[in-house]
mmCIF file of the C-alpha atoms, coordinates in Angstrom:
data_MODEL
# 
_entry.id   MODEL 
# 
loop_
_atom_site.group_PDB 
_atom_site.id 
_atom_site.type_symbol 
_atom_site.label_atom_id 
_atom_site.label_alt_id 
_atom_site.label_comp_id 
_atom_site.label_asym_id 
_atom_site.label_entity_id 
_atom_site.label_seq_id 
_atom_site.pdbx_PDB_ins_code 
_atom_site.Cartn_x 
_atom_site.Cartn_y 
_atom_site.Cartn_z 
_atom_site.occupancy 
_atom_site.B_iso_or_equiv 
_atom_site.pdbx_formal_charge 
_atom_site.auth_seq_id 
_atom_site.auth_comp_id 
_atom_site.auth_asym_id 
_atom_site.auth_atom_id 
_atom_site.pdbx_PDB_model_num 
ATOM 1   C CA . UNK A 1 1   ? 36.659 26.098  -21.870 1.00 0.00 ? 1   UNK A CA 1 
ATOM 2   C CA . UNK A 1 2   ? 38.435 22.798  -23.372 1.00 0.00 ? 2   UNK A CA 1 
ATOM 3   C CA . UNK A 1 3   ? 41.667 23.345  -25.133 1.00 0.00 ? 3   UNK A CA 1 
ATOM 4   C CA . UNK A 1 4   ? 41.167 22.898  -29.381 1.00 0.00 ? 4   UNK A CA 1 
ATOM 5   C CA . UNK A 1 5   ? 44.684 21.017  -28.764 1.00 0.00 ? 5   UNK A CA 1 
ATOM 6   C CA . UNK A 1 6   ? 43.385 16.821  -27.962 1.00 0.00 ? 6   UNK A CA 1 
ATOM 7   C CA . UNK A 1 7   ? 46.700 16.013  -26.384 1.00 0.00 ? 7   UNK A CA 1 
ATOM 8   C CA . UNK A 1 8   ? 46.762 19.137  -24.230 1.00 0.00 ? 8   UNK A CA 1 
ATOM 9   C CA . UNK A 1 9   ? 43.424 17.702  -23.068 1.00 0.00 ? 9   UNK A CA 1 
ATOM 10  C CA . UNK A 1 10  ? 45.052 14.275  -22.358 1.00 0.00 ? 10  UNK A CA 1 
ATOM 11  C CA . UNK A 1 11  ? 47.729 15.589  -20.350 1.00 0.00 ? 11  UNK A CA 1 
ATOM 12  C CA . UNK A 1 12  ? 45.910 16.421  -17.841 1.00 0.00 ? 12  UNK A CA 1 
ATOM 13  C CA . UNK A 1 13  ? 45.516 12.861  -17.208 1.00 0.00 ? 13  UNK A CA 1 
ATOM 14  C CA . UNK A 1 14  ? 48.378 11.428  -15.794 1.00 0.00 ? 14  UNK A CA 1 
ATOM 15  C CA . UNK A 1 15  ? 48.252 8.297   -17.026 1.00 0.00 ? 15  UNK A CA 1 
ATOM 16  C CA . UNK A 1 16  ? 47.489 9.841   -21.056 1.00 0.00 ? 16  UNK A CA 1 
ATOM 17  C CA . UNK A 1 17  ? 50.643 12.013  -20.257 1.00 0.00 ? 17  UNK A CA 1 
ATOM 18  C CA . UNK A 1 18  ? 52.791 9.091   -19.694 1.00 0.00 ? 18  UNK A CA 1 
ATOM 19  C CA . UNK A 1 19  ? 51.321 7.344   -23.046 1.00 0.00 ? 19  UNK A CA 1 
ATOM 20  C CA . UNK A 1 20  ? 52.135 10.725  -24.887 1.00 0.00 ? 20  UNK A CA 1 
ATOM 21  C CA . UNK A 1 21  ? 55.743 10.549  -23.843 1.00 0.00 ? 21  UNK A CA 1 
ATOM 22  C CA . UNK A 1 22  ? 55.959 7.023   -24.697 1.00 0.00 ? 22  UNK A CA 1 
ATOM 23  C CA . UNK A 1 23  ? 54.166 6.946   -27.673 1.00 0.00 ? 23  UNK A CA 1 
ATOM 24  C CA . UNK A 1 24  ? 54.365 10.698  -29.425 1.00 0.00 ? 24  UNK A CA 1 
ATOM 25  C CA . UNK A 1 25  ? 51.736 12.720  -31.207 1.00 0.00 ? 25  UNK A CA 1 
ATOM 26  C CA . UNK A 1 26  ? 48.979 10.226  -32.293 1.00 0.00 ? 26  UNK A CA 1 
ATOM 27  C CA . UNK A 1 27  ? 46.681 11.541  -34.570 1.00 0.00 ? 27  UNK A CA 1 
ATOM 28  C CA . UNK A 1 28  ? 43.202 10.284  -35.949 1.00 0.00 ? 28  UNK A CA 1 
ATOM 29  C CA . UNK A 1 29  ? 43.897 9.469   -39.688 1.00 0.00 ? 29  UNK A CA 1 
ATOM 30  C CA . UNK A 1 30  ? 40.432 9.506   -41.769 1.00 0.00 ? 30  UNK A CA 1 
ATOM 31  C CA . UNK A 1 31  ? 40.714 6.717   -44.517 1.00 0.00 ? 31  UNK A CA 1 
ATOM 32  C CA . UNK A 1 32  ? 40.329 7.736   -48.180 1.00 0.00 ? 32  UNK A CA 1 
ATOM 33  C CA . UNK A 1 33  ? 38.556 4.845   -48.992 1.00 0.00 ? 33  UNK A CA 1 
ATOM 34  C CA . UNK A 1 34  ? 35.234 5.162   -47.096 1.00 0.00 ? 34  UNK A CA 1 
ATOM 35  C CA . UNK A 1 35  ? 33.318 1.872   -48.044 1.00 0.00 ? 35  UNK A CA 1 
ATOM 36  C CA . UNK A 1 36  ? 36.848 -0.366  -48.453 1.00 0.00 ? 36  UNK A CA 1 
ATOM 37  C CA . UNK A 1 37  ? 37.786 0.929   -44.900 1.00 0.00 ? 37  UNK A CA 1 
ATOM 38  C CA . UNK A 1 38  ? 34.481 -0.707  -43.751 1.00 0.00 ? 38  UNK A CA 1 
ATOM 39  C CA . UNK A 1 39  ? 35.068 -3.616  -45.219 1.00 0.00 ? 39  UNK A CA 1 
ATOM 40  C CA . UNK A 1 40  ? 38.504 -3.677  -43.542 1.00 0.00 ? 40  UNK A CA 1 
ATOM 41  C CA . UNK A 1 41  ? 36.181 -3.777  -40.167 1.00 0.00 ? 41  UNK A CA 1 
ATOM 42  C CA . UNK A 1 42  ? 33.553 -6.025  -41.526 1.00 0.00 ? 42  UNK A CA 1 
ATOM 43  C CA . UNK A 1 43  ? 36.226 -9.131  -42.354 1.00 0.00 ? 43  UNK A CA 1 
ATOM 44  C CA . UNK A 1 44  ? 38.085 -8.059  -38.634 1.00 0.00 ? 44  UNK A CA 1 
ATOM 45  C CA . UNK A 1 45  ? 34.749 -8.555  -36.661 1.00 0.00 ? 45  UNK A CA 1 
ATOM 46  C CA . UNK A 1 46  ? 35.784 -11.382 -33.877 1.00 0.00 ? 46  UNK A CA 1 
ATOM 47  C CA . UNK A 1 47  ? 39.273 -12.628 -36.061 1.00 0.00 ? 47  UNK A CA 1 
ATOM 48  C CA . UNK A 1 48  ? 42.482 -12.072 -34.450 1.00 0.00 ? 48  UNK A CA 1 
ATOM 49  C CA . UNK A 1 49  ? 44.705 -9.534  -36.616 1.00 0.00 ? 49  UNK A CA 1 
ATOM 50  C CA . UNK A 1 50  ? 46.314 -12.331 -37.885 1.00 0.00 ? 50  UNK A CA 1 
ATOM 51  C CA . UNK A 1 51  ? 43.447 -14.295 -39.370 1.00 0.00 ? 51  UNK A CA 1 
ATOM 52  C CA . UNK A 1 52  ? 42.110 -11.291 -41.107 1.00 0.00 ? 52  UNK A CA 1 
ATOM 53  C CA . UNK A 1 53  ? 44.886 -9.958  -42.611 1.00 0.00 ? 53  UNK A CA 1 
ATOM 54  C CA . UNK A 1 54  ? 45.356 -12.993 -44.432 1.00 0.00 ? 54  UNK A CA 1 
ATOM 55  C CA . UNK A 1 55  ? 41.728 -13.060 -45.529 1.00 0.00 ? 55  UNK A CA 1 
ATOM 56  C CA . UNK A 1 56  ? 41.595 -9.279  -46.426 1.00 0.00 ? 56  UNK A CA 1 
ATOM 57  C CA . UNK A 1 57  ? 44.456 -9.833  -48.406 1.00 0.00 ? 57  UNK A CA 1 
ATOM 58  C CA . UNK A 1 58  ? 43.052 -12.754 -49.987 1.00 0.00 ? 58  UNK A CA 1 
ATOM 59  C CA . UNK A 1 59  ? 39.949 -10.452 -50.335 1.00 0.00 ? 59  UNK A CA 1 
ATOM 60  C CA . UNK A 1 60  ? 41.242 -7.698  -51.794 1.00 0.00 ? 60  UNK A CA 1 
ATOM 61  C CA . UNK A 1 61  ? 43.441 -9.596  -54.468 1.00 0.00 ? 61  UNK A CA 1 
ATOM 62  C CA . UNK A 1 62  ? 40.393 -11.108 -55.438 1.00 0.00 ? 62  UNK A CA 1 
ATOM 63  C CA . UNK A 1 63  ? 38.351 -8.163  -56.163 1.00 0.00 ? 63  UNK A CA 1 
ATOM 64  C CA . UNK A 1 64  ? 41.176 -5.958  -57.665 1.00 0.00 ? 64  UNK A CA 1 
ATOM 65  C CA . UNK A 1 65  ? 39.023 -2.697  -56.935 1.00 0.00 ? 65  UNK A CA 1 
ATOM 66  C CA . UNK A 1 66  ? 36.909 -2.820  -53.592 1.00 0.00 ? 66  UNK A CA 1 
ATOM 67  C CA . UNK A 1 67  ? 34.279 -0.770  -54.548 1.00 0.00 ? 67  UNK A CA 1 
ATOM 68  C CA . UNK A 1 68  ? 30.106 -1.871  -53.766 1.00 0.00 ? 68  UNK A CA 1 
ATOM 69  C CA . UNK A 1 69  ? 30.031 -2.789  -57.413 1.00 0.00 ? 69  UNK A CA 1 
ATOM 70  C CA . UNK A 1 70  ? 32.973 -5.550  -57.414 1.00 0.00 ? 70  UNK A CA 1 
ATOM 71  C CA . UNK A 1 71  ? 31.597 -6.678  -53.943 1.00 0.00 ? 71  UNK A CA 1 
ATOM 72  C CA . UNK A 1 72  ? 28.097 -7.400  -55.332 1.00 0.00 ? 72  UNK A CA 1 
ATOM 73  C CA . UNK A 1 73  ? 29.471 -9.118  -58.768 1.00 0.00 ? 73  UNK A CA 1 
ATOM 74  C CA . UNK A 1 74  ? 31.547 -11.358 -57.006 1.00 0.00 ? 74  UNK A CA 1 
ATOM 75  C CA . UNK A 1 75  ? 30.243 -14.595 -56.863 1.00 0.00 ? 75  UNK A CA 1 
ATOM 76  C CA . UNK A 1 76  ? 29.560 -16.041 -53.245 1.00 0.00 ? 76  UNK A CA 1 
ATOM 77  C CA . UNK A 1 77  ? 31.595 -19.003 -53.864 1.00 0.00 ? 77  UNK A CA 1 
ATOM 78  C CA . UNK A 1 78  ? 34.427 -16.569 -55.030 1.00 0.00 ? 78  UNK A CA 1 
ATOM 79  C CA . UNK A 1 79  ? 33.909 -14.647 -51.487 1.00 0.00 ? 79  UNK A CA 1 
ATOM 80  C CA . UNK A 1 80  ? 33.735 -17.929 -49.519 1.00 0.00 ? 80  UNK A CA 1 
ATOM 81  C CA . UNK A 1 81  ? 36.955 -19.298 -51.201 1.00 0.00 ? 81  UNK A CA 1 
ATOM 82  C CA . UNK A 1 82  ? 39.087 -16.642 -49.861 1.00 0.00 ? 82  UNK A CA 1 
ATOM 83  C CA . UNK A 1 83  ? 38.166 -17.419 -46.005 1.00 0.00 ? 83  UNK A CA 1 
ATOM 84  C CA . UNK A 1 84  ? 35.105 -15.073 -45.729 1.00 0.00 ? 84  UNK A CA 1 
ATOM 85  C CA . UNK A 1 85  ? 32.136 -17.153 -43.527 1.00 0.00 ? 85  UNK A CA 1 
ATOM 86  C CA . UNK A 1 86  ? 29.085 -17.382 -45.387 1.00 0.00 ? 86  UNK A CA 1 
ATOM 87  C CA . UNK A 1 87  ? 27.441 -15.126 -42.666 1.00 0.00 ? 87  UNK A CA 1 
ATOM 88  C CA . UNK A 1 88  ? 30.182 -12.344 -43.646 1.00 0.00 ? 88  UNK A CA 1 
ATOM 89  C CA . UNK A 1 89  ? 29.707 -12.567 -47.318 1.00 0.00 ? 89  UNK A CA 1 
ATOM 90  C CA . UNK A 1 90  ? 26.274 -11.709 -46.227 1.00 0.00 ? 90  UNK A CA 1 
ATOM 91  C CA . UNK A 1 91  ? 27.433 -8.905  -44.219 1.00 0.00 ? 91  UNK A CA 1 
ATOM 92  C CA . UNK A 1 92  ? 29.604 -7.541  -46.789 1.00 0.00 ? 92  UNK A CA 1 
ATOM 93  C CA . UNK A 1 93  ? 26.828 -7.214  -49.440 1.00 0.00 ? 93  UNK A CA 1 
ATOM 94  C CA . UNK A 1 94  ? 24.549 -5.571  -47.286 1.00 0.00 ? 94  UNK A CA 1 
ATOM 95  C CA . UNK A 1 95  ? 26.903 -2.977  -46.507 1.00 0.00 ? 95  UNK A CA 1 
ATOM 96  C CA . UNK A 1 96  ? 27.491 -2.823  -50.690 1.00 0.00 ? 96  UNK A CA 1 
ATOM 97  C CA . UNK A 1 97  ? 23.972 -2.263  -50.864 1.00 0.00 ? 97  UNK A CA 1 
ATOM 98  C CA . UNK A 1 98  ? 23.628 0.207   -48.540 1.00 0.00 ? 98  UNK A CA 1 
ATOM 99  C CA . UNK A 1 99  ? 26.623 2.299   -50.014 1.00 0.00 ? 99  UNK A CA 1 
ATOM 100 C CA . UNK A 1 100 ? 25.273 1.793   -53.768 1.00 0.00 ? 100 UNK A CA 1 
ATOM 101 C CA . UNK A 1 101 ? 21.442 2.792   -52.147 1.00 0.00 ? 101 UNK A CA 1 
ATOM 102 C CA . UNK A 1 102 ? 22.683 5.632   -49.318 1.00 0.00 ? 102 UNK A CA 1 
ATOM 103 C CA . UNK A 1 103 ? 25.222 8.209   -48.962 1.00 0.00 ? 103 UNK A CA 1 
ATOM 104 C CA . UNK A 1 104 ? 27.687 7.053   -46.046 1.00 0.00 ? 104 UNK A CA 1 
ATOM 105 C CA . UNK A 1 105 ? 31.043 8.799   -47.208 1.00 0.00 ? 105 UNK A CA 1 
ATOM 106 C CA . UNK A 1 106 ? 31.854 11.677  -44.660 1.00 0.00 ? 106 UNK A CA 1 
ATOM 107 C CA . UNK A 1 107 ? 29.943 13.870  -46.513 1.00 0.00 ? 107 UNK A CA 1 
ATOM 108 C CA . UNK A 1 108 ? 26.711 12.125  -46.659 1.00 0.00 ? 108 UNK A CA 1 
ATOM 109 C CA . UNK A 1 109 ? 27.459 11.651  -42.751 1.00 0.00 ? 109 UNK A CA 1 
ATOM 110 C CA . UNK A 1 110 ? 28.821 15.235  -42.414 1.00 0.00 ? 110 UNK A CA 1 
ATOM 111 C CA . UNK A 1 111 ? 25.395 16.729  -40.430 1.00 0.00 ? 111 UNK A CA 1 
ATOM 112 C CA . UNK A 1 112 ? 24.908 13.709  -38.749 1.00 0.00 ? 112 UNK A CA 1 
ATOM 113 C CA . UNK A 1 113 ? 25.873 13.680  -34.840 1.00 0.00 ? 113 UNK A CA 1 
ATOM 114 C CA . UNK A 1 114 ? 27.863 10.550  -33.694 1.00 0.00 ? 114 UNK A CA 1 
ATOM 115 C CA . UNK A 1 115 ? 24.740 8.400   -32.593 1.00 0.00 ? 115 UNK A CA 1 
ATOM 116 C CA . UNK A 1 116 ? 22.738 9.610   -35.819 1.00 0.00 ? 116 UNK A CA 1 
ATOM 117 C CA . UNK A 1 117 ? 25.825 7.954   -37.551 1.00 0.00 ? 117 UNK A CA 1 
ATOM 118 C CA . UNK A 1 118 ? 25.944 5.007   -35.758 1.00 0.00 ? 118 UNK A CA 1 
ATOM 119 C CA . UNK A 1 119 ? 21.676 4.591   -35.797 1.00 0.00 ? 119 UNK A CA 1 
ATOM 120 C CA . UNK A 1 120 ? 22.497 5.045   -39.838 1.00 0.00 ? 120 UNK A CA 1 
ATOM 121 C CA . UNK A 1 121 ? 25.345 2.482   -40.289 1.00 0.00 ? 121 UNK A CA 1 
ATOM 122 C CA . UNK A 1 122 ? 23.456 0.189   -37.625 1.00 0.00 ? 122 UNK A CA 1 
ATOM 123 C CA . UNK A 1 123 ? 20.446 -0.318  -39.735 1.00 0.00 ? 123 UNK A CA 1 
ATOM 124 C CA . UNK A 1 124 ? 22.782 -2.257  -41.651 1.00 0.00 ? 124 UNK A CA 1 
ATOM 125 C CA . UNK A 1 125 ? 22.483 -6.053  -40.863 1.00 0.00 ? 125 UNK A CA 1 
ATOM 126 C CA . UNK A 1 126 ? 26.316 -7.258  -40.513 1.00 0.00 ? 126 UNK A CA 1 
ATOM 127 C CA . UNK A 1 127 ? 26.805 -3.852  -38.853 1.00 0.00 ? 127 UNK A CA 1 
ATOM 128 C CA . UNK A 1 128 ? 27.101 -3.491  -35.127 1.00 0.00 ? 128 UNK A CA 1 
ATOM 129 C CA . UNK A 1 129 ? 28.021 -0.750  -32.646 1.00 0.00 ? 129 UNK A CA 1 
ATOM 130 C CA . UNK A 1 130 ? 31.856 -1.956  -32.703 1.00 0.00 ? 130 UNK A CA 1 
ATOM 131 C CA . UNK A 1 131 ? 31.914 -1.954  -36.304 1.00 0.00 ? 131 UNK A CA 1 
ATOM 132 C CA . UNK A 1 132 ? 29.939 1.421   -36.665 1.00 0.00 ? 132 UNK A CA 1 
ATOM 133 C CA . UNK A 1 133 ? 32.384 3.116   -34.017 1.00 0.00 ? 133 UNK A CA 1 
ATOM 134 C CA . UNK A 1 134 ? 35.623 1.855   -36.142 1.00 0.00 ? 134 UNK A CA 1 
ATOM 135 C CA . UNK A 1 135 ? 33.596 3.764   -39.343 1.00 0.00 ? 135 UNK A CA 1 
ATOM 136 C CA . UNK A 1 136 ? 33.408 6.437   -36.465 1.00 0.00 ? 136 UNK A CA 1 
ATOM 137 C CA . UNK A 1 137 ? 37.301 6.851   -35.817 1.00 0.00 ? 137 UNK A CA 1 
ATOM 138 C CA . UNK A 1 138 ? 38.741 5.675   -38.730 1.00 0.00 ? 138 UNK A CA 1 
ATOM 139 C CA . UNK A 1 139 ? 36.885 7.056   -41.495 1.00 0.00 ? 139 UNK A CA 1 
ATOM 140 C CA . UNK A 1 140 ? 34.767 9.659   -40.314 1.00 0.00 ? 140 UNK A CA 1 
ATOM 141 C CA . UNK A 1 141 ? 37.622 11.330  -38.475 1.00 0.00 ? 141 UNK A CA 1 
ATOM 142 C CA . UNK A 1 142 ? 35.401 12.042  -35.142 1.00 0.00 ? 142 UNK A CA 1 
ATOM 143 C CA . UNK A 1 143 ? 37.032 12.998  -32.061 1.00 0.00 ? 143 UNK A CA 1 
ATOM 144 C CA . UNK A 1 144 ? 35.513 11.952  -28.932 1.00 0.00 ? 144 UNK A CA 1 
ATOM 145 C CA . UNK A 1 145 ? 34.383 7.889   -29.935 1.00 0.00 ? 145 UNK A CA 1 
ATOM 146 C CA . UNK A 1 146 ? 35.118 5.331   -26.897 1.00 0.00 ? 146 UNK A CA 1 
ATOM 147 C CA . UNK A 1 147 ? 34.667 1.806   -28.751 1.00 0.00 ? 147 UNK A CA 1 
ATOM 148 C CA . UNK A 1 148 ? 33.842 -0.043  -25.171 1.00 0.00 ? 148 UNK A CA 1 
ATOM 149 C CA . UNK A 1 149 ? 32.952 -2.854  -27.553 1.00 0.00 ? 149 UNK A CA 1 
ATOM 150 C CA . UNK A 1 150 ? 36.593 -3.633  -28.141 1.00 0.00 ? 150 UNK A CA 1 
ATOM 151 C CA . UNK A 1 151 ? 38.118 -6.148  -26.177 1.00 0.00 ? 151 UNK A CA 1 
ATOM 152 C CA . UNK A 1 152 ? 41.746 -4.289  -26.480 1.00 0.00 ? 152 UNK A CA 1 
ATOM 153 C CA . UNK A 1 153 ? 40.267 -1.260  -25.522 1.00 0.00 ? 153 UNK A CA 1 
ATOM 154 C CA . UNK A 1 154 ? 38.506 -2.845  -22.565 1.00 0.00 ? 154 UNK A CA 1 
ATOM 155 C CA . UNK A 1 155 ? 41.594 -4.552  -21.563 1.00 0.00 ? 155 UNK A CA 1 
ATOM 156 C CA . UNK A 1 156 ? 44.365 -1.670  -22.155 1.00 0.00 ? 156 UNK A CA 1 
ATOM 157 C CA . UNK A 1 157 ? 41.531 0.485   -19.996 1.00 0.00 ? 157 UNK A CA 1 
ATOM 158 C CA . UNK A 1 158 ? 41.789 -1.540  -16.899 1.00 0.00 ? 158 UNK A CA 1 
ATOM 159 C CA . UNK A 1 159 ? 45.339 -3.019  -17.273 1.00 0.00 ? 159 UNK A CA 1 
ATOM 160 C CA . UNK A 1 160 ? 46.423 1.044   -17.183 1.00 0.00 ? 160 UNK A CA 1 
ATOM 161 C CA . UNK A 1 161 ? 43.554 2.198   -14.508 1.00 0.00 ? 161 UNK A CA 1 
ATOM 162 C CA . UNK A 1 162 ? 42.339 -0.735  -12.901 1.00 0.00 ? 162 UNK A CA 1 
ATOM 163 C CA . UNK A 1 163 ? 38.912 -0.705  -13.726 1.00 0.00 ? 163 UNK A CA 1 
ATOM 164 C CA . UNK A 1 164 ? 36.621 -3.241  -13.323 1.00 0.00 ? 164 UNK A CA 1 
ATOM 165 C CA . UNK A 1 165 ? 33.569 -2.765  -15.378 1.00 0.00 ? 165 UNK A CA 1 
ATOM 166 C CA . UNK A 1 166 ? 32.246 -0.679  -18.293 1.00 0.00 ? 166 UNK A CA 1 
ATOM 167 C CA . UNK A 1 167 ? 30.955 2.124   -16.360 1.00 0.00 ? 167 UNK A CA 1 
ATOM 168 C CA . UNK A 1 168 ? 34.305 2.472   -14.188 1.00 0.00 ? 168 UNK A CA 1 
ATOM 169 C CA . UNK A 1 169 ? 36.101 2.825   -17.794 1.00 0.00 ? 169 UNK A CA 1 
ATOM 170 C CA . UNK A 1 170 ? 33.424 5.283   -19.048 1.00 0.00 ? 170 UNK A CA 1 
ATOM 171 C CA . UNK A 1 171 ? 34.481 7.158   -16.199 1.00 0.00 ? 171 UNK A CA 1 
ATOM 172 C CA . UNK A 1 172 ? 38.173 7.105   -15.940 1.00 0.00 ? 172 UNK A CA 1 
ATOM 173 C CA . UNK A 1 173 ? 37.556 7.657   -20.207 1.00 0.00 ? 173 UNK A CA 1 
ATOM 174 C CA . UNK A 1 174 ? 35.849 11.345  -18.934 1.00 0.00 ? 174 UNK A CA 1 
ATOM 175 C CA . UNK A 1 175 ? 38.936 13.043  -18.482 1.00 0.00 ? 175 UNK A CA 1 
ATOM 176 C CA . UNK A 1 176 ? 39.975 12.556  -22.245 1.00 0.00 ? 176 UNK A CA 1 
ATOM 177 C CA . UNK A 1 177 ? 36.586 14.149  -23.575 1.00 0.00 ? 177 UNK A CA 1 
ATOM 178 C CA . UNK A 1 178 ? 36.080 15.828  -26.098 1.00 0.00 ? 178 UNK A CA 1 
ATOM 179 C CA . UNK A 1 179 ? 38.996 13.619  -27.361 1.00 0.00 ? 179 UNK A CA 1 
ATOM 180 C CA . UNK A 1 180 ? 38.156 9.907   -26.010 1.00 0.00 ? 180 UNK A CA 1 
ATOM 181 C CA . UNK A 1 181 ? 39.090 8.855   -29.564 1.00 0.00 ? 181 UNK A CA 1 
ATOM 182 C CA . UNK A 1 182 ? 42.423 10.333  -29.244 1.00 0.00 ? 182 UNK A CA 1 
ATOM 183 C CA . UNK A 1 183 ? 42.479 8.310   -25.728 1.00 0.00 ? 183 UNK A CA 1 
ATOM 184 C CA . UNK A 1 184 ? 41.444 5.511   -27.419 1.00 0.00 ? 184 UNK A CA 1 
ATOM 185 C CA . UNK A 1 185 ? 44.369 5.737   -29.684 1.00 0.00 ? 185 UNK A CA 1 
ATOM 186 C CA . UNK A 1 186 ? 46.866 5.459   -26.937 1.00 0.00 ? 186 UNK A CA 1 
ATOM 187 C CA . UNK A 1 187 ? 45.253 2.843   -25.057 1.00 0.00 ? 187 UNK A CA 1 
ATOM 188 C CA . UNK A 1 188 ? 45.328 0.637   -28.284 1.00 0.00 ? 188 UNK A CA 1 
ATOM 189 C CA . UNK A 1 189 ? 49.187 1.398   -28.525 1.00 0.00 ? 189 UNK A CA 1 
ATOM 190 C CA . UNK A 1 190 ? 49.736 0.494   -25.101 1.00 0.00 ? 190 UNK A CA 1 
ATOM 191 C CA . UNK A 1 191 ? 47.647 -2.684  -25.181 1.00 0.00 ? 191 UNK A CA 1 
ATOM 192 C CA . UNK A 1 192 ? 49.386 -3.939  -28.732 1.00 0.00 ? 192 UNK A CA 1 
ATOM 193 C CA . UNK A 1 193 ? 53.411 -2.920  -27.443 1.00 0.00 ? 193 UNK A CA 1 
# 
């Protein structure tokens, strides 16, 4: 029987325990804002942090409320002018679509197990796995997400356990289910301190 405590669970793993100490109590944080959070991961897709913060911001300024509506209205030229590729502007309306056409708040997701979710978000064009398993841990709230696809998480995994490849991580990541996200939290603060 697994502890309903995530950082009991990670304890048990020495390395997590060490992470705990250093870092405290991380907790998964749902956003409020279900469809401006996935924007936030839609402009972040292969930028460093620095490149799109300034865009988001740029973003964001532009369209006052970021709702499907103001994303749609804007005019592409508009979208383009605050840094946005032409391929993301794309990306960003089909996931306005899909949000004006589909219910993907955490209630429309609610009975949907974490692959259903992903398959859902997926269909999206401009959506891939990394993108759907950020909507994963940082809107939907779900506990046990291991976003391989990020290169932070990949790096923090074997810079902390040595590993060489995916699968090794996937492994040495076993010890932290049902809470890999919570694992996934600590291995992003260790990576970015």
């Amino acid at each position: 029987m697994t502890s309903s405590d995530p950082h009991t669970v990670l304890r048990a793993d020495p390395v997590m325990a060490d992470l705990i100490e250093t870092h405290g109590r991380l907790t998964l944080q749902p956003a409020d804002d279900e469809f401006r959070r996935l924007v936030v991961s839609i402009v972040n897709q292969q930028l460093s942090t620095a490149s799109a913060t300034a865009i988001r911001e740029r973003l964001f300024d532009h369209l006052g409320a970021v709702t499907p509506a103001t994303v749609l209205a804007a005019p592409r030229d508009a979208l383009r002018e605050v840094g946005l590729s032409g391929t993301k502007v794309d990306y960003l309306r089909n996931a306005a679509e899909a949000f004006r056409d589909r219910d993907l708040t955490r209630a429309g997701l609610a009975d949907h197990d974490d692959e259903a979710a992903i398959d859902e978000l997926t269909a999206i064009t401009g959506i891939g796995r990394w993108t759907a398993e950020m909507y994963l841990l940082f809107v939907l709230g779900r506990e046990d997400v291991l976003p391989l696809g990020d290169l932070a998480i990949r790096r923090g995994i074997e810079s902390l356990y040595g590993c060489d490849s995916r699968d090794e991580m996937r492994a040495a990541a076993d010890a932290w289910r049902p809470y890999r996200s919570y694992g996934t939290l600590y291995v992003w603060e260790h990576y970015e301190s």
